[in-house]
C-alpha positions as CSV (number, residue, x, y, z in Angstrom):
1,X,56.4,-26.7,26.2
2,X,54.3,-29.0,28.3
3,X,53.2,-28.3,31.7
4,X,54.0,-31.2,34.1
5,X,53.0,-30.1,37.2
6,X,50.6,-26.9,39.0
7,X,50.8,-26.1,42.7
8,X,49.2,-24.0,44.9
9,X,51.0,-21.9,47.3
10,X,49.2,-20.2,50.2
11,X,50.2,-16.5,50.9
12,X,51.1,-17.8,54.3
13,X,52.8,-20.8,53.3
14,X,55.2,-19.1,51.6
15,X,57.9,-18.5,53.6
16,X,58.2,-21.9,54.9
17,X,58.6,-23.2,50.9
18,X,61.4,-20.3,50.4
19,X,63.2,-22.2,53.7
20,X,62.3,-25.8,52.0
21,X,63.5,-24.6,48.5
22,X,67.0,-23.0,50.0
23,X,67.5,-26.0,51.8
24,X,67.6,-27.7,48.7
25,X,69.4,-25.3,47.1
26,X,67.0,-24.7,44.1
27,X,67.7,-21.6,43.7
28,X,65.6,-20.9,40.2
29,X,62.9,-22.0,42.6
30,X,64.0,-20.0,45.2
31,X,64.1,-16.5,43.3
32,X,60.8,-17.4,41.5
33,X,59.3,-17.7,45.1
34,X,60.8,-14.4,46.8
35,X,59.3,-12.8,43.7
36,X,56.1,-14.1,44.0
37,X,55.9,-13.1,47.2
38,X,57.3,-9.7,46.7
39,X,54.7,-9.2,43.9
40,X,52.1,-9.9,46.3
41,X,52.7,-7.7,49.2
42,X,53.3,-4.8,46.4
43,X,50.5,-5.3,44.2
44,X,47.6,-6.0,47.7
45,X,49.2,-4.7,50.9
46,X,47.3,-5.7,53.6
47,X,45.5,-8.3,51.4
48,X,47.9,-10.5,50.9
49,X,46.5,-13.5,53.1
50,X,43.6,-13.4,50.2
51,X,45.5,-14.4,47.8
52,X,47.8,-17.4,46.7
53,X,50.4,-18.4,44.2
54,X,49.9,-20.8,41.4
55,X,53.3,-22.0,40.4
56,X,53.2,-23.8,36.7
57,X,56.0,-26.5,36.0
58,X,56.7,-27.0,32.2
59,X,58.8,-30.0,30.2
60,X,61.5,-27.5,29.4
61,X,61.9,-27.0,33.2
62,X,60.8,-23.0,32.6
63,X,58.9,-22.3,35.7
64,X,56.3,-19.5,35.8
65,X,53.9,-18.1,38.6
66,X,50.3,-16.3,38.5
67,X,48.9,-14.9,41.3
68,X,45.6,-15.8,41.7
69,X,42.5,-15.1,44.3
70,X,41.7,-17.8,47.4
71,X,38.4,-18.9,45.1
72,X,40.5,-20.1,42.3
73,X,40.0,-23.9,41.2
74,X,42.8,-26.1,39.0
């Protein structure tokens, strides 16, 4: 299980990726995004614009997010 790829998803950006991702009908991608975000706005409330989501890509095409604070550095 090798991670290919890491990206960085601003709080605010994510709605316009969830449009991108069901244009393309990815919908693993899809559903790992609207829980992301979900998670977000449950776990901070009103401090969701702090934060961002780091989504890891792996070999096996398992996806996985962490959400992580505006300060954090790949």
């Amino acid at each position: 299980m090798r991670v290919t790829q890491k990206t960085l998803y601003d709080y605010n950006e994510l709605i316009s990726e969830i449009c991108c991702a069901a244009k393309d009908e990815n919908i693993e991608f899809l559903l790992l995004l609207i829980s992301a975000k979900t998670d977000i706005e449950r776990a901070y409330g009103s401090q969701c614009a702090n934060y961002t989501v780091l989504v890891t890509c792996f070999e096996d095409y398992q996806d996985e997010y962490t959400i992580v604070p505006h300060d954090y550095k790949l």
